[in-house]
C-alpha positions in Angstrom: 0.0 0.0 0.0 1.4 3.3 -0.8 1.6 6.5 1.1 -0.8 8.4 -0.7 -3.8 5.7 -0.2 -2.7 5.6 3.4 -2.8 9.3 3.7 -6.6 9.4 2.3 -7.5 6.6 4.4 -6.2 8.4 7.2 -7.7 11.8 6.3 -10.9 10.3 6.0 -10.4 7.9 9.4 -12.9 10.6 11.2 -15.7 10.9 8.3 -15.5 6.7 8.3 -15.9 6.7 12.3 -18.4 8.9 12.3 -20.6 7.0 9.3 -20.3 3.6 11.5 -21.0 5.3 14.5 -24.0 6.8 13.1 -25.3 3.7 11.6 -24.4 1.7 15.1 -26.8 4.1 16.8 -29.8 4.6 14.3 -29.7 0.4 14.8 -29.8 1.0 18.7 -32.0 3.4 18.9 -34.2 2.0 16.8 -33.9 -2.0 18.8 -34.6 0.0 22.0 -37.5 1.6 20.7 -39.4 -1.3 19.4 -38.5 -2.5 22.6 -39.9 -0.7 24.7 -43.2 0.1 22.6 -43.9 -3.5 22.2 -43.7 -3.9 26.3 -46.0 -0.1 26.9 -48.0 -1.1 23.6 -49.3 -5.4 24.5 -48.3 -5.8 28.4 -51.4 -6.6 30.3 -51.3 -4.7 33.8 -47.9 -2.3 35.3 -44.9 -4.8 35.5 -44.4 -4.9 32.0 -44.5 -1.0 31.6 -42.0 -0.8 34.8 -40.0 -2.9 33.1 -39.8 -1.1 29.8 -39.3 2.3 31.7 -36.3 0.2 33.7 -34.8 -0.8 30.2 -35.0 2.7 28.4 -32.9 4.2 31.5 -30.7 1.2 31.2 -30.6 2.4 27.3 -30.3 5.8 28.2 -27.2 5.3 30.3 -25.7 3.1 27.6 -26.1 5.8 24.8 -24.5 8.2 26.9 -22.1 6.0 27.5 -20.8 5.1 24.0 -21.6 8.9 22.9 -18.1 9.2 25.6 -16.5 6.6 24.7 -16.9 7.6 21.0 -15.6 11.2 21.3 -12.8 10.0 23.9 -11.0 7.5 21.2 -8.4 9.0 18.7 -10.0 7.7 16.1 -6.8 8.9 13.5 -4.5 6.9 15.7 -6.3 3.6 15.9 -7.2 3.6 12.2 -3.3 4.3 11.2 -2.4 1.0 13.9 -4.5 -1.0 12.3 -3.8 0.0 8.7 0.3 0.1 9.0 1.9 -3.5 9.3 4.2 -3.7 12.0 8.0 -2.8 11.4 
């Protein structure tokens, strides 16, 4: 691989991170929602709409989470690791 295919792979490392994480949380947003409607929408009586209300604070916290996680990672770096063989 030569340096100039590295160098747009590396320019590009933050617009490629930021299409997967976009598409990693329209996927979770969009599992947690059917979740929960499905459990507020056909549970019969409250433990089924406590236990959807439980899960979308347990989602909440894990959004926040990877939103961190995803703005905390050098994103350049680990993409020119992975890419570059080892010397």
């Amino acid at each position: 691989m030569n340096n100039m295919s590295l160098d747009v792979i590396t320019n590009n490392g933050s617009l490629i991170s930021l299409i997967g994480f976009l598409v990693i949380l329209i996927l979770y947003l969009w599992y947690t929602f059917a979740i929960v409607y499905h459990f507020v929408r056909f549970g019969v009586g409250v433990r089924p709409k406590v236990l959807a209300f439980v899960f979308l604070v347990g989602s909440f916290i894990l959004f926040v989470l990877m939103v961190d996680a995803y703005f905390t990672v050098d994103w350049t770096s680990l993409i020119e690791t992975i890419i570059t063989p080892p010397v």
